[in-house]
C-alpha positions as a Markdown table, in Angstrom:
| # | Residue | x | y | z |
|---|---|---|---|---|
| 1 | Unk | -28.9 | -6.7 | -3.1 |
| 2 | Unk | -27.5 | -10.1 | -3.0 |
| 3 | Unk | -25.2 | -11.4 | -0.1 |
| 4 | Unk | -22.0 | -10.6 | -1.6 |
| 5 | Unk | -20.0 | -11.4 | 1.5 |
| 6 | Unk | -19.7 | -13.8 | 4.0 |
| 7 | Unk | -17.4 | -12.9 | 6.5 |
| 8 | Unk | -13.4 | -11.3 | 7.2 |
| 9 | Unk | -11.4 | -14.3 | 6.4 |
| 10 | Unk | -7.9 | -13.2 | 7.5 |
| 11 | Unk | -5.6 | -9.6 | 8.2 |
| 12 | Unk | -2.6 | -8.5 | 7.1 |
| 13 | Unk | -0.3 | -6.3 | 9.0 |
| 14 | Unk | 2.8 | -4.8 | 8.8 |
| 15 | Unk | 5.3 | -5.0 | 11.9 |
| 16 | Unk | 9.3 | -3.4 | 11.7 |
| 17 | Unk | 10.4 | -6.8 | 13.8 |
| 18 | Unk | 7.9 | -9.6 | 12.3 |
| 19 | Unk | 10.1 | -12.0 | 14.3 |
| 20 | Unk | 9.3 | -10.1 | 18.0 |
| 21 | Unk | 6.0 | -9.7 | 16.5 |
| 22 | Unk | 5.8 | -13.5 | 15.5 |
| 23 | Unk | 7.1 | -15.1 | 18.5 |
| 24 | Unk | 4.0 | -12.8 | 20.8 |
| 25 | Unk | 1.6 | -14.0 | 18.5 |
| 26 | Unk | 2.7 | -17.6 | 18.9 |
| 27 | Unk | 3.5 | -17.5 | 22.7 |
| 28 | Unk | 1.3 | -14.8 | 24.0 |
| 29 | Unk | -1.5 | -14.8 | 22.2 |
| 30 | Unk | -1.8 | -18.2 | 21.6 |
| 31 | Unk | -1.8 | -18.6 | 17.6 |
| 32 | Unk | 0.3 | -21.3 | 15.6 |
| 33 | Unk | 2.8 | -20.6 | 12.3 |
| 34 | Unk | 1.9 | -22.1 | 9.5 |
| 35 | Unk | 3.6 | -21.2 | 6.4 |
| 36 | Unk | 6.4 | -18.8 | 5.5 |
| 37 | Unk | 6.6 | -17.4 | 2.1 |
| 38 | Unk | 8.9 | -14.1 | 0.7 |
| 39 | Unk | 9.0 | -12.5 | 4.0 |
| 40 | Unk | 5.5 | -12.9 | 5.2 |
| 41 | Unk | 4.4 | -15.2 | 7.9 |
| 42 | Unk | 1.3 | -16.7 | 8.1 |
| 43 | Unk | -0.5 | -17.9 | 11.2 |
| 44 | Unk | -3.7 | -19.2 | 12.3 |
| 45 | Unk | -6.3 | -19.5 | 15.4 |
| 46 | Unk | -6.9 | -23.0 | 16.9 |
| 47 | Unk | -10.7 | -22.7 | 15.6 |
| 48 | Unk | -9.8 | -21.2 | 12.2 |
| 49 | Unk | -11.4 | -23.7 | 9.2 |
| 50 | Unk | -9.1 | -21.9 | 6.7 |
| 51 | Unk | -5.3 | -22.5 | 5.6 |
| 52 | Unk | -4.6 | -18.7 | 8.1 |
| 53 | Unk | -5.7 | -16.0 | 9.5 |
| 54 | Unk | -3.3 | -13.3 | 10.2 |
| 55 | Unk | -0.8 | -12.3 | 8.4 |
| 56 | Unk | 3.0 | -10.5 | 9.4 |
| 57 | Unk | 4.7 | -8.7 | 6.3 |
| 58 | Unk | 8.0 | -6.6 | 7.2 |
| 59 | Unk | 7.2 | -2.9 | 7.2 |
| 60 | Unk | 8.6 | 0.1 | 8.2 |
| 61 | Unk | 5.6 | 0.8 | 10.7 |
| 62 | Unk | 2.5 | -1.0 | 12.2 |
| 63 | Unk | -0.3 | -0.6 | 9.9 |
| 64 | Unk | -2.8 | -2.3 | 7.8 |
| 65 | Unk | -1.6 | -4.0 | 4.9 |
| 66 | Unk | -5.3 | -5.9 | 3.5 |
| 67 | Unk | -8.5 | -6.6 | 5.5 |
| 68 | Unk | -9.9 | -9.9 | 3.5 |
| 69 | Unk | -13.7 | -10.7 | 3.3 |
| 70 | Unk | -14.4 | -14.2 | 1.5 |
| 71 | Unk | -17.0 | -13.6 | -0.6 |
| 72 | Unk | -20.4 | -15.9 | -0.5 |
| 73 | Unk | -19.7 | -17.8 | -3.9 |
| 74 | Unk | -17.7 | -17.3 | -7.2 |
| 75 | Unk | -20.5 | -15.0 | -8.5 |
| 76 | Unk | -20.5 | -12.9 | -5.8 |
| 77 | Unk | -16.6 | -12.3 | -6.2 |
| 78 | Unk | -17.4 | -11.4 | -9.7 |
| 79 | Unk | -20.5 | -9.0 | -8.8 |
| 80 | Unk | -18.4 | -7.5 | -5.7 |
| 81 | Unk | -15.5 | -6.3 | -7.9 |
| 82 | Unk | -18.6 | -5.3 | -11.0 |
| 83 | Unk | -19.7 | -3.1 | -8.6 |
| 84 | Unk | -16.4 | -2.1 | -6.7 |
| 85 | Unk | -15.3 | -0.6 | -10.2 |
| 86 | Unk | -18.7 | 0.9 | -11.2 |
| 87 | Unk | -18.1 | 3.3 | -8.5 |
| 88 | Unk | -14.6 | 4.3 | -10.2 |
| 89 | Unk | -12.5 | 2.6 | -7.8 |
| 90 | Unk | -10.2 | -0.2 | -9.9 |
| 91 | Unk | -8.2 | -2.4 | -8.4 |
| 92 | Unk | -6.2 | -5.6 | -9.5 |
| 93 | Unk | -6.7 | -9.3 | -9.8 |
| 94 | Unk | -4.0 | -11.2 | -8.4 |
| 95 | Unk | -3.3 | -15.1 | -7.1 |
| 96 | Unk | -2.7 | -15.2 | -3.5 |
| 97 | Unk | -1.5 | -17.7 | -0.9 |
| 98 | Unk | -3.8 | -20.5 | -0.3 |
| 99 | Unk | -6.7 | -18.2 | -1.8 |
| 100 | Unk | -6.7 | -18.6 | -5.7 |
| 101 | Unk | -7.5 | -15.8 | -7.5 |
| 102 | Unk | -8.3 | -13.1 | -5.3 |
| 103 | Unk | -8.8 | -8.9 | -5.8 |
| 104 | Unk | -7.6 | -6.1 | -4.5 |
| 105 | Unk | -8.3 | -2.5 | -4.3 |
| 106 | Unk | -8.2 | 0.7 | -1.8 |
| 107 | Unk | -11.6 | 1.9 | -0.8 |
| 108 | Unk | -12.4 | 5.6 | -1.1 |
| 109 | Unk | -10.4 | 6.4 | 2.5 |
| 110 | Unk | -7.4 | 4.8 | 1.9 |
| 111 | Unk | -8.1 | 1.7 | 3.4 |
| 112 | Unk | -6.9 | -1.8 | 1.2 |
| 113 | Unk | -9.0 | -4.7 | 1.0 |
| 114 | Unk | -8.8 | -8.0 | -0.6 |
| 115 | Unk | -11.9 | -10.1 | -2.2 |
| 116 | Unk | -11.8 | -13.5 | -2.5 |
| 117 | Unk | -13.8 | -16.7 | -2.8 |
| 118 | Unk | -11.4 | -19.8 | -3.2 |
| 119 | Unk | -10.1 | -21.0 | 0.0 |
| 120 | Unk | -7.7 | -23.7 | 1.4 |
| 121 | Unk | -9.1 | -25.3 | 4.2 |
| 122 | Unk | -6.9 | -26.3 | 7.4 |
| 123 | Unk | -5.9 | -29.9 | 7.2 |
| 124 | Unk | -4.5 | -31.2 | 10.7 |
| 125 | Unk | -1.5 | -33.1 | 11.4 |
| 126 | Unk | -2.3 | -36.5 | 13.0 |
| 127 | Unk | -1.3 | -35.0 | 16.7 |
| 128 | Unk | -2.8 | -31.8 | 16.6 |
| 129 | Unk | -6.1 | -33.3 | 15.0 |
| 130 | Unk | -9.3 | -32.8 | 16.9 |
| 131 | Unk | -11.8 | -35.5 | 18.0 |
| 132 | Unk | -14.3 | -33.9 | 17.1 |
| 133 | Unk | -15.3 | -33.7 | 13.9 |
| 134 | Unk | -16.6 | -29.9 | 12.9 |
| 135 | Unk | -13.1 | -28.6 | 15.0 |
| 136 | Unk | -10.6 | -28.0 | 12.2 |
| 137 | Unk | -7.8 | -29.1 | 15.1 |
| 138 | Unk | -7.4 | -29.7 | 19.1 |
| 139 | Unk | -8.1 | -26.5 | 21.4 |
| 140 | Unk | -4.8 | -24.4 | 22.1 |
| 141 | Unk | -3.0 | -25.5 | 25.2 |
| 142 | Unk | -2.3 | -21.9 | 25.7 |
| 143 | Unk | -4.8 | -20.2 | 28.2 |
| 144 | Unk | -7.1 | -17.7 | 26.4 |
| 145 | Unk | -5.9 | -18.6 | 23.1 |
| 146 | Unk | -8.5 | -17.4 | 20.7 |
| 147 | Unk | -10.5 | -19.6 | 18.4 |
| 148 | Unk | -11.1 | -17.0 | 15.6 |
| 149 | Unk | -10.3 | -14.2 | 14.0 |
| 150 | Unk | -13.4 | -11.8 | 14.9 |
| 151 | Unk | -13.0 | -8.4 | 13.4 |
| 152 | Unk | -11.0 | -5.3 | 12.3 |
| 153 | Unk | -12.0 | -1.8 | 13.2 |
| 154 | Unk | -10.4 | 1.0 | 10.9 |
| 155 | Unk | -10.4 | 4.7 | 11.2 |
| 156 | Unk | -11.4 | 7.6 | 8.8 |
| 157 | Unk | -12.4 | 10.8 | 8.7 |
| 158 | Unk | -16.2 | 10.3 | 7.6 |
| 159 | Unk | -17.5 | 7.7 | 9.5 |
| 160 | Unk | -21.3 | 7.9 | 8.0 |
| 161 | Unk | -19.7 | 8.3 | 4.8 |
| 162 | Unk | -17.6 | 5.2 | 4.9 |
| 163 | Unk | -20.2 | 3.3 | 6.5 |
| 164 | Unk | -22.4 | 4.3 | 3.8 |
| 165 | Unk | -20.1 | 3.4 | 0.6 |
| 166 | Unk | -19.7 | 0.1 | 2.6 |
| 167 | Unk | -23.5 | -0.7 | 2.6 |
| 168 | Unk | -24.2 | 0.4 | -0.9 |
| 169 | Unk | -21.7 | -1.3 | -2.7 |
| 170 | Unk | -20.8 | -3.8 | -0.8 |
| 171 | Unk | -23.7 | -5.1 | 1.3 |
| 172 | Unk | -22.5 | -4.8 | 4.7 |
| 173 | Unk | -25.5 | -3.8 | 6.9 |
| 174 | Unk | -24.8 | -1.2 | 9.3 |
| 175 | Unk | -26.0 | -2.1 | 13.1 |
| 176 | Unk | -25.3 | 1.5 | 15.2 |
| 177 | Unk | -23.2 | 4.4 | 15.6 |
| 178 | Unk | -22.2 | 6.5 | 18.2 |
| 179 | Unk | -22.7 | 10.3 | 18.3 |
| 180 | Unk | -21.6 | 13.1 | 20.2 |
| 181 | Unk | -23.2 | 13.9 | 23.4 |
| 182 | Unk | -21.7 | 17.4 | 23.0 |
| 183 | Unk | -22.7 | 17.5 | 19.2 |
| 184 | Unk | -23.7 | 16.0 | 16.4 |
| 185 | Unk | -20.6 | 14.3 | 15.3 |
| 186 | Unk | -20.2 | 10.8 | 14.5 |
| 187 | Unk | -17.3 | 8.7 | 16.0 |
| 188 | Unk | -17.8 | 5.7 | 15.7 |
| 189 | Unk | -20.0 | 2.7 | 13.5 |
| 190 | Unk | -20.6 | -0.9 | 13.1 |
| 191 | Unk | -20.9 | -2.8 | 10.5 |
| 192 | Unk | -21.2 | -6.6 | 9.5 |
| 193 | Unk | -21.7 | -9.2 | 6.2 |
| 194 | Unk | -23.7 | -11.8 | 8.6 |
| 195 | Unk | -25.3 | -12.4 | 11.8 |
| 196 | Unk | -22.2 | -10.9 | 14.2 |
| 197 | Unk | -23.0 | -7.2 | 15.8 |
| 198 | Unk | -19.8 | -6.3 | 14.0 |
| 199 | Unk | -17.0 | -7.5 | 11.8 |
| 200 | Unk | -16.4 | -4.1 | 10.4 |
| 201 | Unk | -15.9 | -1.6 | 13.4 |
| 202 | Unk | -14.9 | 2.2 | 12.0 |
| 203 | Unk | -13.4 | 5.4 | 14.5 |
| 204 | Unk | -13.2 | 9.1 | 13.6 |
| 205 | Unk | -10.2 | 10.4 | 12.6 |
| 206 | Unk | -9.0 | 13.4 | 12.2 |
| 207 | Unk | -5.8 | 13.0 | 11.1 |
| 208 | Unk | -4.5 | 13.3 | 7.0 |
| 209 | Unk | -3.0 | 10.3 | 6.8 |
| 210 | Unk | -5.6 | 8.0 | 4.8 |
| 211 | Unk | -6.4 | 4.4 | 5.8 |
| 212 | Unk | -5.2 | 3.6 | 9.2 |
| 213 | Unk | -6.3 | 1.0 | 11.7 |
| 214 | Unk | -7.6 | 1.0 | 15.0 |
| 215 | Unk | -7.4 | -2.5 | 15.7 |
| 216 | Unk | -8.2 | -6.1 | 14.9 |
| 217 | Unk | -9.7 | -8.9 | 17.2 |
| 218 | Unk | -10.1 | -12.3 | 18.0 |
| 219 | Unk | -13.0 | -14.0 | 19.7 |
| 220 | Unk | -12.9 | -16.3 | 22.9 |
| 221 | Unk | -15.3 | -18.9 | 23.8 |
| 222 | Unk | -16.2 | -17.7 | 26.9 |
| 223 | Unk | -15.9 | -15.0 | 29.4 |
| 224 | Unk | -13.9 | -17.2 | 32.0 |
| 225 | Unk | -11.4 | -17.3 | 28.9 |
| 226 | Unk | -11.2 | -13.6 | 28.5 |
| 227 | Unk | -10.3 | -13.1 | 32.1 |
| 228 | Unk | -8.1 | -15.9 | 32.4 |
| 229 | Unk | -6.1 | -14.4 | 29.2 |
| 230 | Unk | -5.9 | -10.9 | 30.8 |
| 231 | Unk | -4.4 | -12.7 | 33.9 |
| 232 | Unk | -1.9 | -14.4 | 31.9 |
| 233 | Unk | -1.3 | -11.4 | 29.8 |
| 234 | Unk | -0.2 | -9.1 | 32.9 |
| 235 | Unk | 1.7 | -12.2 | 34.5 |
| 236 | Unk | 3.5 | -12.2 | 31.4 |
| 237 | Unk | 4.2 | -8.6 | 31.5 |
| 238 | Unk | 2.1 | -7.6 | 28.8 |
| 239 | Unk | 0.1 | -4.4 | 29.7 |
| 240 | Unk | -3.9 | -4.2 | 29.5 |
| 241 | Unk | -4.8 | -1.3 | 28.3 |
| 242 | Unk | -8.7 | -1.3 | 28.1 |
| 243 | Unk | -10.9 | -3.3 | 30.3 |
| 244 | Unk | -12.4 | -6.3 | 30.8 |
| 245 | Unk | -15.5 | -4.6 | 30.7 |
| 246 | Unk | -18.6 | -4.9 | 28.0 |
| 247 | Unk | -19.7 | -2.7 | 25.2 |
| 248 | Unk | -22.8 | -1.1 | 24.8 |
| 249 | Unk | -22.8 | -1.5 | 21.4 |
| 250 | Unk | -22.6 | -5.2 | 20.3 |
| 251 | Unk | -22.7 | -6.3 | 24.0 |
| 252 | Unk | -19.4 | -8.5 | 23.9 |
| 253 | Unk | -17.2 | -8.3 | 27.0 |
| 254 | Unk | -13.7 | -6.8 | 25.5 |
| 255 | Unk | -9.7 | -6.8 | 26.6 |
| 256 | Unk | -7.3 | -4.7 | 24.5 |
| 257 | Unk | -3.8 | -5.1 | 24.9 |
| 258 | Unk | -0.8 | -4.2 | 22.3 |
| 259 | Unk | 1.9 | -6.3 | 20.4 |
| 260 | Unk | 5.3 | -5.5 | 20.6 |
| 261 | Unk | 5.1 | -3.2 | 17.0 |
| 262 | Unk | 2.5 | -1.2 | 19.1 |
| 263 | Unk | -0.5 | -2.8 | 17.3 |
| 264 | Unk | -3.4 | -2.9 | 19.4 |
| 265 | Unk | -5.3 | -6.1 | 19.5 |
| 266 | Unk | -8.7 | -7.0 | 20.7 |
| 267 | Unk | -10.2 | -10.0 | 22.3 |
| 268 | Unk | -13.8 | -10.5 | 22.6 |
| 269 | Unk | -16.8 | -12.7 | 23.5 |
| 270 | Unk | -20.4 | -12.5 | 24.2 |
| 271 | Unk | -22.5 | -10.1 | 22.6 |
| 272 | Unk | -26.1 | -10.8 | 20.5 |
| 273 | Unk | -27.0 | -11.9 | 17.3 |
| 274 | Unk | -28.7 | -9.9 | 14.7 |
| 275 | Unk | -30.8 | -11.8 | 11.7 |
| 276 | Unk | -32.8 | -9.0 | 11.0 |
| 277 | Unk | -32.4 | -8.0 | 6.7 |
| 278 | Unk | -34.1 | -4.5 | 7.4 |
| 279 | Unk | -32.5 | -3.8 | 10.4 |
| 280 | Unk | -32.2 | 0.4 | 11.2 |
| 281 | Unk | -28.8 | 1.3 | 12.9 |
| 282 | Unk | -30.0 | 2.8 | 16.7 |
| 283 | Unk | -27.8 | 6.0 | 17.4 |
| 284 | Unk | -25.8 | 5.4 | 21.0 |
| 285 | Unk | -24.5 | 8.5 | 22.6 |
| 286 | Unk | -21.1 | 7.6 | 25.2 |
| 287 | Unk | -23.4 | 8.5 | 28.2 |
| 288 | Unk | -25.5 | 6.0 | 27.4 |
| 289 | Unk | -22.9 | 3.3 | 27.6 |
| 290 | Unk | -22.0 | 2.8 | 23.8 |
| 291 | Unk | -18.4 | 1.7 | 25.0 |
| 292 | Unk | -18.5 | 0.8 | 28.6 |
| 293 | Unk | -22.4 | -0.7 | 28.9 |
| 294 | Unk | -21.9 | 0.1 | 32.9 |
| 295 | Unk | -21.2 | 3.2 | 32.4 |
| 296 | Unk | -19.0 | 3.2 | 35.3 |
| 297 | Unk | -15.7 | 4.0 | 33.6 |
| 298 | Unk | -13.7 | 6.3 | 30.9 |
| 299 | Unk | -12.0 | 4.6 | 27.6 |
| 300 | Unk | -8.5 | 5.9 | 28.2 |
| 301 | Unk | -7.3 | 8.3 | 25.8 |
| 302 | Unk | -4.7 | 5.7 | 24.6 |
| 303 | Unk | -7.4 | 4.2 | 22.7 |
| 304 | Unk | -7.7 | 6.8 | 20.3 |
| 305 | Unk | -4.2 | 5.8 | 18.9 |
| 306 | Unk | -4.6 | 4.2 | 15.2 |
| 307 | Unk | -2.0 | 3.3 | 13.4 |
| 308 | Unk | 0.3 | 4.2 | 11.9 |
| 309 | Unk | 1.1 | 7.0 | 13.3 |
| 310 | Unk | -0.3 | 10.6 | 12.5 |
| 311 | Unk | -0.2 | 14.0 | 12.9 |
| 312 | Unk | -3.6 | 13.6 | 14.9 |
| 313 | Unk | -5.6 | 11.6 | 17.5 |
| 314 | Unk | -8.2 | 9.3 | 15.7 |
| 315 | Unk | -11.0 | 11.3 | 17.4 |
| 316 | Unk | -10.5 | 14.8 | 16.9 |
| 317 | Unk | -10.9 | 17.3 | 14.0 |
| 318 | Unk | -9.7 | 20.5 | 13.0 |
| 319 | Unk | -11.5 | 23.7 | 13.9 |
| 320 | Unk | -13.6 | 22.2 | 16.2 |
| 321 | Unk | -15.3 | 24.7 | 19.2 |
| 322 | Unk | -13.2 | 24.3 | 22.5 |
| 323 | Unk | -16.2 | 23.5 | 24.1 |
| 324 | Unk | -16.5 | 20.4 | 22.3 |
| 325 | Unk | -12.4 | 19.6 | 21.7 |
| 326 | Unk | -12.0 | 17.5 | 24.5 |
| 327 | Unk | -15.0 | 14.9 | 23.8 |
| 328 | Unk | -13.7 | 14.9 | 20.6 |
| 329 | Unk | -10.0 | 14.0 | 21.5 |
| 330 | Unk | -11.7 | 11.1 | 23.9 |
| 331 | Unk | -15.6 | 10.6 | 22.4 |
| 332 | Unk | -15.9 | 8.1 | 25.4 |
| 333 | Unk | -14.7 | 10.4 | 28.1 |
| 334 | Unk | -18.4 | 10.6 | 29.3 |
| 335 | Unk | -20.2 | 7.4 | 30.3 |
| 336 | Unk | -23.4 | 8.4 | 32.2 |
């Protein structure tokens, strides 16, 4: 198969306050408003080379409005949605903000996606303008501010089965999963369109509400950044819910923390790089560190949250043995 993708370009999300969830992203998180356009506000990482990155439309609940992968040229666009629709999912072709002609559609679980290959790049102001050339503008003055949109991490209720209709008709390869200690259930896969662990992260769920999120993430230069942000964050009264600590799978150091719709966000750094076309996906078990690589601590049961909300915890499914219920309600619970 051809590269067909190159990388996530930006997220959409819904918030019921855009303007508390605007002002965190600007102040707390560190990002910059660039354009405002029918009720959606777009903003942008200090490292981002394109016109945005995230995206705040007005909804009744957090959720996942589009994840949107740029395509690797004009072709590919074409051959991505060819083979999008041969599978007897159809979507739409549409003209979207600072991305041309662009398409849409909702994969097989529910989850909406955008495709597109035009891009506007970021052009910066005089006093905000970099002196280097390849930054697109000066480094945020705000401390931990990320330079990039990194990822988004989705939840469904077949994660080989997503993972799978992701590869085949898309191209994304898939670098690991994690599996059951107790059984042989999956709960959790990576995926990515390039040399990144992950860009496409997918958790269990158990719920039957179709295409929720997890959570999204940004990437930090360093991991002297990352601590410095989860300082600032709890100075500022913002709660950390998971770490720092490092991920067995992928290797970055990670921080979670939530916005004020309850959305969680990630930020991240470290990890490896993969260039290998034939890579096979290793299977992790959680006592051999696939979320905490020390193995010295428990993902707190918050994490299974995904949004919106469900009638179910991410990581648990009906009719399961007791014996097993519990790891599935928190699939991290053990950590060697």
């Amino acid at each position: 198969m051809i590269t067909l993708l190159s990388h996530l370009s930006f997220v959409a999300i819904t918030s019921p306050d855009v303007e508390a969830s605007v002002e965190f992203y600007k102040t707390e998180v560190g990002l910059t408003e660039v354009a405002r356009d029918g009720g959606r506000v777009y903003l942008r990482c200090w490292g981002d080379h394109y016109r945005y990155s995230v995206v705040v439309v007005p909804g009744d609940e957090p959720a996942l409005e589009t994840m949107a992968w740029r395509t690797s040229s004009a072709e590919a666009l074409e051959e991505a949605v060819r083979r999008v629709e041969a599978t007897g999912v159809h979507g739409e072709w549409f003209d979207g903000f600072a991305i041309g002609r662009a398409y849409r559609f909702t994969g097989p679980w529910g989850h909406p996606m955008t495709l597109h290959w035009d891009v506007e790049r970021h052009g910066a102001e005089p006093h905000v303008a970099s002196i280097y050339p390849d930054r697109p503008e000066k480094r945020s003055k705000i401390a931990g501010a990320p330079r990039q949109l990194d990822h988004v991490t989705i939840a469904t209720s077949d994660v080989d089965g997503f993972a799978a209709w992701y590869r085949d008709v898309l191209g994304f390869r898939i670098m690991a999963r994690t599996v059951l200690d107790e059984a042989p259930i999956s709960v959790f896969s990576v995926l990515t369109t390039n040399e990144k662990s992950h860009d496409l992260g997918v958790v269990l769920d158990g719920s039957t509400r179709a295409g929720r999120v997890n959570h999204y993430a940004f990437w930090v230069d360093t991991r002297e950044e990352l601590l410095i942000a989860a300082d600032t964050l709890m100075e500022s009264g913002v709660p950390i819910e998971y770490g720092p600590s490092i991920h067995g799978i992928g290797e970055q150091t990670f921080l979670y923390y939530r916005e004020p719709s309850s959305l969680r966000i990630e930020l991240n750094t470290g990890g490896y790089r993969n260039y290998v076309p034939d890579w096979e996906p290793n299977t992790w078990k959680p006592s051999l560190g696939s979320s905490n690589f020390y193995r010295n601590g428990a993902m707190p049961m918050s994490m299974t949250e995904s949004f919106p909300a469900a009638d179910g915890p991410s990581a648990t499914e009906e009719g399961v043995p007791d014996e097993i219920r519990e790891a599935l309600l928190n699939p991290y619970k053990k950590h060697g």
